[in-house]
ZADO-1210 file (C-alpha; in nm, 4 decimals, padded with zeros to 6 digits):
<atoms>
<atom x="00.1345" y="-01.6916" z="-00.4323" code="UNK" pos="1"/>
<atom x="00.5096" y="-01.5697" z="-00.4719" code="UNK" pos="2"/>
<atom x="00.6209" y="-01.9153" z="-00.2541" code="UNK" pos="3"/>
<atom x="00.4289" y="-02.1483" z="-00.4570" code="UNK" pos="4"/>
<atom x="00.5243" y="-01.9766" z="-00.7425" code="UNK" pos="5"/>
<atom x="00.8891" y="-02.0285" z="-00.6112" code="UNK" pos="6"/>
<atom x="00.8471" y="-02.3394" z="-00.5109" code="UNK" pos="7"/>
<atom x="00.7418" y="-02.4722" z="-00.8455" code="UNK" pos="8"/>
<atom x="00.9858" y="-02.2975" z="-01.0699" code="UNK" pos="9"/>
<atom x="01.2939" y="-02.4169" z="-00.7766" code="UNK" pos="10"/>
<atom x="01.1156" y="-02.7889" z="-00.8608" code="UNK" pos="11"/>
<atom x="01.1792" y="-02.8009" z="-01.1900" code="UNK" pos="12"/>
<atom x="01.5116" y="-02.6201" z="-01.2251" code="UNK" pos="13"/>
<atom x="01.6439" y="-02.9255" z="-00.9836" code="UNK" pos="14"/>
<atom x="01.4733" y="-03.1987" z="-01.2365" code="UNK" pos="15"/>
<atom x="01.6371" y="-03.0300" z="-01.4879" code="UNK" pos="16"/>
<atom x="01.9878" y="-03.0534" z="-01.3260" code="UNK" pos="17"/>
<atom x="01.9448" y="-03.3490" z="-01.1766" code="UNK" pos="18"/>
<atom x="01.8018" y="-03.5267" z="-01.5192" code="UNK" pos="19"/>
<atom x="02.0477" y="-03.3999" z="-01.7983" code="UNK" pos="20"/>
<atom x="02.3103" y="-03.3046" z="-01.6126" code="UNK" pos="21"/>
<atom x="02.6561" y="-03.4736" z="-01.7780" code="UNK" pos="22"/>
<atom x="02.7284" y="-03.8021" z="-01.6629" code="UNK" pos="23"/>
<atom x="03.0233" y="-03.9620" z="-01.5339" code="UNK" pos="24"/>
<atom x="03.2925" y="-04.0541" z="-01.8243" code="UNK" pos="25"/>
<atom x="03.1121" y="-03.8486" z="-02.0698" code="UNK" pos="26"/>
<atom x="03.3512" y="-03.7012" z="-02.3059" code="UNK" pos="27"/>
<atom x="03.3390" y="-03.3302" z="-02.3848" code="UNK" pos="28"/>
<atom x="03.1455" y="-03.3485" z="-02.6667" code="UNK" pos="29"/>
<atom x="02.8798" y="-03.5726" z="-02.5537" code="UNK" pos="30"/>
<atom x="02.5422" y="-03.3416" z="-02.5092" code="UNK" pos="31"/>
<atom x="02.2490" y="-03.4909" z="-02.2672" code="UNK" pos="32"/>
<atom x="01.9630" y="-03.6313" z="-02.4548" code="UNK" pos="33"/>
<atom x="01.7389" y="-03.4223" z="-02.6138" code="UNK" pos="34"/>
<atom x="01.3820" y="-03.4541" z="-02.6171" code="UNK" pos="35"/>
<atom x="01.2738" y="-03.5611" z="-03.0044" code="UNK" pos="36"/>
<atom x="01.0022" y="-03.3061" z="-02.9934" code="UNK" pos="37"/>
<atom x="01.1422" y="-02.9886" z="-02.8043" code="UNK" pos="38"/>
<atom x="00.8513" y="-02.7631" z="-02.9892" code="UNK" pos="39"/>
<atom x="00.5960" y="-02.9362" z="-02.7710" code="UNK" pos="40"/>
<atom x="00.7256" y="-02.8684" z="-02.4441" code="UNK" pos="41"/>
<atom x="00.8469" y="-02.5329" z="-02.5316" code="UNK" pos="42"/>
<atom x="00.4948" y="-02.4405" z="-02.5967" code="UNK" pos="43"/>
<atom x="00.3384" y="-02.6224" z="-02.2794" code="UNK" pos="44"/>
<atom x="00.6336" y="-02.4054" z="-02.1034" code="UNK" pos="45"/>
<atom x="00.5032" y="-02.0935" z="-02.2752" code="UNK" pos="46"/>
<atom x="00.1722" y="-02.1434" z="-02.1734" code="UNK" pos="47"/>
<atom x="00.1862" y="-02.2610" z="-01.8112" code="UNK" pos="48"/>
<atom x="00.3371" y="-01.9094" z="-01.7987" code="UNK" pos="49"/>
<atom x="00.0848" y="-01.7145" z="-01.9255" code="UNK" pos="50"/>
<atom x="-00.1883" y="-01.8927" z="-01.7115" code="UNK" pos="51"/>
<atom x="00.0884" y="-01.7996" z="-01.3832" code="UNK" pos="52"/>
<atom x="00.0598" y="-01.4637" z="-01.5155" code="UNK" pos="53"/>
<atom x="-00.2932" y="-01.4395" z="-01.5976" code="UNK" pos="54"/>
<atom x="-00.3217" y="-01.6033" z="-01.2072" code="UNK" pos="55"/>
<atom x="-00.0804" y="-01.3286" z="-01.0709" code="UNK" pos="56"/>
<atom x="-00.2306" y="-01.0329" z="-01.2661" code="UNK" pos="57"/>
<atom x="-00.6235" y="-01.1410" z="-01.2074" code="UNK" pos="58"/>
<atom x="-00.5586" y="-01.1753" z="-00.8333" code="UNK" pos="59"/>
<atom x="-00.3603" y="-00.8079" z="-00.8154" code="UNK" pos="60"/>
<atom x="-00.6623" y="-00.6490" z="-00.9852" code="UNK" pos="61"/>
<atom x="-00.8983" y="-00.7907" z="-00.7433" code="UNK" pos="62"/>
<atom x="-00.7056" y="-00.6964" z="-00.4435" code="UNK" pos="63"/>
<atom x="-00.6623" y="-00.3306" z="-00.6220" code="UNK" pos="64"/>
<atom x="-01.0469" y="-00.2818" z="-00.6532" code="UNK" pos="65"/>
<atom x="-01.0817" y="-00.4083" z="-00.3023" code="UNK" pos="66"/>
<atom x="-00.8280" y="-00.1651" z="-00.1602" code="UNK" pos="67"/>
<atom x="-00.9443" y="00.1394" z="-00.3813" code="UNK" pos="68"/>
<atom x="-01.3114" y="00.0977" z="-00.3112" code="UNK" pos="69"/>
<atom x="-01.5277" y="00.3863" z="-00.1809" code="UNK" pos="70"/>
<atom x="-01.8314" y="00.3148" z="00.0634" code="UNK" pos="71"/>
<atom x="-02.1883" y="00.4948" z="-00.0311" code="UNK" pos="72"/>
<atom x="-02.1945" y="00.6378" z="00.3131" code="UNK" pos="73"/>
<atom x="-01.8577" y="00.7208" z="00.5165" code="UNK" pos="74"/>
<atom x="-01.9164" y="00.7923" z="00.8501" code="UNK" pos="75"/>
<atom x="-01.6298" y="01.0807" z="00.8943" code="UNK" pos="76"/>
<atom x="-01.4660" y="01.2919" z="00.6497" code="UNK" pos="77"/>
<atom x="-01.1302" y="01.4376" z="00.6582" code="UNK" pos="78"/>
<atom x="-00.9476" y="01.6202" z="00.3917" code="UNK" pos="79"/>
<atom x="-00.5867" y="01.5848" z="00.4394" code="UNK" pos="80"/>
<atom x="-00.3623" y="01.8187" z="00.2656" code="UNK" pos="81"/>
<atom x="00.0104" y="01.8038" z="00.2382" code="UNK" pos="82"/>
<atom x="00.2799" y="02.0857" z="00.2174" code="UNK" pos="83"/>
<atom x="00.6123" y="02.1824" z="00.2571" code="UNK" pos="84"/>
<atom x="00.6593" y="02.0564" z="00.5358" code="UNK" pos="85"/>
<atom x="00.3366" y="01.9755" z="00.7178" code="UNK" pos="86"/>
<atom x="00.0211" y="01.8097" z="00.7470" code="UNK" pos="87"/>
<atom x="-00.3307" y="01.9777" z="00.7890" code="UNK" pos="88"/>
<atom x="-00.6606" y="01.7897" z="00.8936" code="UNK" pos="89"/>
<atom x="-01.0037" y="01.9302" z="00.8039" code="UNK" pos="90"/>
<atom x="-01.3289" y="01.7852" z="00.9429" code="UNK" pos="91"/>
<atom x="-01.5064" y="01.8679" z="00.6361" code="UNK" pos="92"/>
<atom x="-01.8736" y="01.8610" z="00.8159" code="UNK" pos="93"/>
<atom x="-01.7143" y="01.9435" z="01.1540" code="UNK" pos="94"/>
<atom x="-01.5628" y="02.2582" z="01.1332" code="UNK" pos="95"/>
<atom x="-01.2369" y="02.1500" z="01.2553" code="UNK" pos="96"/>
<atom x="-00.8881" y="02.1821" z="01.1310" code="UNK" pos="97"/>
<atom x="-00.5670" y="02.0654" z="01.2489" code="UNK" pos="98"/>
<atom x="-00.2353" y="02.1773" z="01.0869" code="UNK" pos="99"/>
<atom x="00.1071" y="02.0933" z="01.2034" code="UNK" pos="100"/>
<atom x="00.2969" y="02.4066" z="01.3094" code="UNK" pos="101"/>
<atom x="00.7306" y="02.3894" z="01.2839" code="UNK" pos="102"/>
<atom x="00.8674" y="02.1595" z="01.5441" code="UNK" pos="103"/>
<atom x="00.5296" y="02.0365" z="01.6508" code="UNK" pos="104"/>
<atom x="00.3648" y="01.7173" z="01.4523" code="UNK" pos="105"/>
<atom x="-00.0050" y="01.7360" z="01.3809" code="UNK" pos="106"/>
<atom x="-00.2640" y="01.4237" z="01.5686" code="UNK" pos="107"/>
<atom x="-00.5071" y="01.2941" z="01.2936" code="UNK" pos="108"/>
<atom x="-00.7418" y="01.1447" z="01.5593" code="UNK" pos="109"/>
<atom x="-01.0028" y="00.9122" z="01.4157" code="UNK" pos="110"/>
<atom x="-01.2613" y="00.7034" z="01.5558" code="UNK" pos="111"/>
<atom x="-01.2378" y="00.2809" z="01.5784" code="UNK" pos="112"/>
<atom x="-01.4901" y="00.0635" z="01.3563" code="UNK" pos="113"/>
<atom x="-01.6098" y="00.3891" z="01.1232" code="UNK" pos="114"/>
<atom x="-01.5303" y="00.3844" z="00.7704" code="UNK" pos="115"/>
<atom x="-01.3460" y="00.6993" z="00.7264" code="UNK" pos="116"/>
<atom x="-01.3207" y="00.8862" z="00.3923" code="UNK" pos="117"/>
<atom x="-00.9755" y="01.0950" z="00.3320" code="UNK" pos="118"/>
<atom x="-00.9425" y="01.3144" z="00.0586" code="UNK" pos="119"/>
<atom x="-00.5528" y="01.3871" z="-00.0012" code="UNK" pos="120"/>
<atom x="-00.4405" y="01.6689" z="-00.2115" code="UNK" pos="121"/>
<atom x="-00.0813" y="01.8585" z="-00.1943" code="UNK" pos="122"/>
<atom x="-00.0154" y="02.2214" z="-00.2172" code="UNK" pos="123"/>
<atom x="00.2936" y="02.2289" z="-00.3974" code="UNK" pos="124"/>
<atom x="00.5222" y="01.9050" z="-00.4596" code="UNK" pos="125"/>
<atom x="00.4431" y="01.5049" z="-00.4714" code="UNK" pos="126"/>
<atom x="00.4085" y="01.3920" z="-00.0996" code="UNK" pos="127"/>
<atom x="00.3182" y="01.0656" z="00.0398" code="UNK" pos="128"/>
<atom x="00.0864" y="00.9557" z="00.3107" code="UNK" pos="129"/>
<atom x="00.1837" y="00.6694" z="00.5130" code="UNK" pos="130"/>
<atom x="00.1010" y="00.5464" z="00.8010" code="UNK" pos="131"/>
<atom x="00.3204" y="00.2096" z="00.8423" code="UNK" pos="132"/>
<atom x="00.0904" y="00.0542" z="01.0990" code="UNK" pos="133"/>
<atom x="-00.1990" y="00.0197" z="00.8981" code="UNK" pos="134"/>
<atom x="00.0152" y="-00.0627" z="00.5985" code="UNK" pos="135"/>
<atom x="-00.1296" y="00.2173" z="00.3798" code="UNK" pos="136"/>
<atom x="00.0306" y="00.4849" z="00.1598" code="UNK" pos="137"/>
<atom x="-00.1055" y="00.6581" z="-00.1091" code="UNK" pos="138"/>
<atom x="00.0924" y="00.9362" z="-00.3021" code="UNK" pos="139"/>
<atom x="-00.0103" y="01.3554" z="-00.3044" code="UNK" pos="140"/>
<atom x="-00.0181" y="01.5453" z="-00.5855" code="UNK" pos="141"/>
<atom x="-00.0683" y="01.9049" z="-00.6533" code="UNK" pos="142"/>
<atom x="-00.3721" y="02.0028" z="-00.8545" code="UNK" pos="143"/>
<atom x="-00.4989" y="01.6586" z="-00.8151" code="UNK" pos="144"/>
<atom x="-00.7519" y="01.4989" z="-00.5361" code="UNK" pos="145"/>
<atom x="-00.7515" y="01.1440" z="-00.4522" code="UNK" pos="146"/>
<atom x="-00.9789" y="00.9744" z="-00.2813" code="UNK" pos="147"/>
<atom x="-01.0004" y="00.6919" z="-00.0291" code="UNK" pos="148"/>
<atom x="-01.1692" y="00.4811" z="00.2452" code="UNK" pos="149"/>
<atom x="-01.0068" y="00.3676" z="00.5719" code="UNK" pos="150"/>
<atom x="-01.1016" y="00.1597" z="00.8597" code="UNK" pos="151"/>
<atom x="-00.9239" y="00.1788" z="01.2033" code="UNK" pos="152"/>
<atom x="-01.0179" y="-00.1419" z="01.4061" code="UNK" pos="153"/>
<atom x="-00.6742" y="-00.1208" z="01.6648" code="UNK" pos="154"/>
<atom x="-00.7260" y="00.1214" z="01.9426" code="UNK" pos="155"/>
<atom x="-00.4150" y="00.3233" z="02.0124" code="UNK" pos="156"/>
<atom x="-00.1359" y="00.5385" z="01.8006" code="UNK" pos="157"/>
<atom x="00.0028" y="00.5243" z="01.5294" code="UNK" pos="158"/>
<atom x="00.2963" y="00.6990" z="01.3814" code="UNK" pos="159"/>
<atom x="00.2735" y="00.8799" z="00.9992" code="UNK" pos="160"/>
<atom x="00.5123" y="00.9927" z="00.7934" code="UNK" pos="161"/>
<atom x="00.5507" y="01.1137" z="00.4385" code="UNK" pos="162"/>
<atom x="00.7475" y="00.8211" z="00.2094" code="UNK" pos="163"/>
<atom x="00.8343" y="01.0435" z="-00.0653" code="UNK" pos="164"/>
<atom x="01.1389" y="01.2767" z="-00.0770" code="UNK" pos="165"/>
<atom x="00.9808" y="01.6350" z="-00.1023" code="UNK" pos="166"/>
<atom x="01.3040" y="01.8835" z="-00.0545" code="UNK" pos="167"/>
<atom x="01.5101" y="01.9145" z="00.2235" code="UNK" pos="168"/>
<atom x="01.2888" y="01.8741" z="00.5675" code="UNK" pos="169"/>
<atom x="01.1095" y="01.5877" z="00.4261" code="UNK" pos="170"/>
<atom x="01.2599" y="01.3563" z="00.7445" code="UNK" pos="171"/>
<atom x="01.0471" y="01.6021" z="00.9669" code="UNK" pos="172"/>
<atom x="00.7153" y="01.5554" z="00.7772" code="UNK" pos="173"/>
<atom x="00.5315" y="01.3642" z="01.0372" code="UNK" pos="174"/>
<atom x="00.1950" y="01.3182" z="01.1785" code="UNK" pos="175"/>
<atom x="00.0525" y="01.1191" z="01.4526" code="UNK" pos="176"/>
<atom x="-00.3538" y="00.8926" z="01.4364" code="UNK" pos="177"/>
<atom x="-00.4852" y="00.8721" z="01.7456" code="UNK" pos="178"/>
<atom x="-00.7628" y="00.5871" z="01.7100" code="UNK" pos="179"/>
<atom x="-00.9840" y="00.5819" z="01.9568" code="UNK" pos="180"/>
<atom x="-01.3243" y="00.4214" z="02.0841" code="UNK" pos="181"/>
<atom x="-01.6330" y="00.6215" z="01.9204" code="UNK" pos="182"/>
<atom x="-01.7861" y="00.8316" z="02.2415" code="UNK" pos="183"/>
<atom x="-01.4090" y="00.9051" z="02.3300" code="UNK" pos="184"/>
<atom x="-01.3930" y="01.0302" z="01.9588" code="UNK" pos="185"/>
<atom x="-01.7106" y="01.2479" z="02.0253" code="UNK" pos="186"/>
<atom x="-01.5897" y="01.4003" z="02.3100" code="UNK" pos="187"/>
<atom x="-01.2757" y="01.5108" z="02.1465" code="UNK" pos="188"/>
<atom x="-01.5011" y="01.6387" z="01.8428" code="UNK" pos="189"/>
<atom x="-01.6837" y="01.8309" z="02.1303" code="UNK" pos="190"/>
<atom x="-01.3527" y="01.9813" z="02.2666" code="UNK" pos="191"/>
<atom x="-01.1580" y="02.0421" z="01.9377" code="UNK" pos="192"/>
<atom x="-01.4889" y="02.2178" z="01.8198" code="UNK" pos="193"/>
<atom x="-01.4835" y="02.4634" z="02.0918" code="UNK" pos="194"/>
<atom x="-01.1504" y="02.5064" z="02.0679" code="UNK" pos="195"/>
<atom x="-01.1917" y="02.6408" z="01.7312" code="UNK" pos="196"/>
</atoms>
């Protein structure tokens, strides 16, 4: 949308320049021509940008409500909960809980092709969660929960971080996903449970 939005706009500033631009021998007084009735095309202007921006802004809600959408029926939930500066992972209906210790990163490890629910909260400052790979990032906030659905469909790992500046170790606020194939998931649920 941004290109062809480029594209257009670059179009017409070179018709521009190239159709009034001053000719050859003009003195310096001598304007281009003007078009008789300038109100006309200054409102077709004014309205080819409002559709562009009733275009851009329709589009960015629809891809908003796509992105925030929660399924009926996740098939894993995992509360995620940020603080200074460390990650911890709770299996709500597992029992399990994973927090990051200092010097040591915690593993979110998920399971591929299962819709995933996260709820994020923070314990004491904004934070962000990020994970780069999947190009998602949603923002922490203390005495807030938010809410929201992933799906991992690439086997392997992937490195997250927090993207907002949270005090002075916020470069160390890291966290690995480990995706992996569903039984290989269950058998680490199996393992981490007893572990517990």
């Amino acid at each position: 949308m941004a290109a062809a939005v480029f594209a257009v706009i670059l179009l017409a500033y070179i018709v521009i320049v190239v159709r009034f631009r001053r000719r050859r021998g003009a003195t310096g007084g001598d304007d281009p021509p003007q078009p008789a009735d300038r109100t006309r095309w200054e409102v077709a202007y004014a309205a080819a940008l409002a559709v562009v921006a009733a275009v851009l802004i329709t589009v960015s809600l629809r891809a908003t409500d796509r992105v925030d959408a929660l399924s009926a029926n996740p098939g894993l939930t995992v509360d995620v909960t940020a603080f200074k500066w460390q990650w911890a992972f709770s299996y709500r209906d597992e029992g399990v809980r994973i927090e990051g210790v200092e010097g040591e990163y915690p593993t979110l490890t998920v399971p591929t092709e299962t819709t995933i629910r996260f709820t994020l909260r923070s314990n004491d400052v904004i934070h962000s969660f990020w994970i780069p790979n999947v190009r998602f990032k949603r923002d922490a906030f203390p005495n807030r929960t938010t809410e929201f659905d992933l799906r991992f469909t690439d086997l392997g790992q992937h490195e997250g971080i927090c993207a907002e500046f949270c005090g002075l170790d916020h470069t160390i606020m890291r966290f690995q996903v480990d995706v992996l194939p569903r039984d290989q998931f269950a058998s680490w649920l199996t393992r981490a449970k007893a572990a517990s």
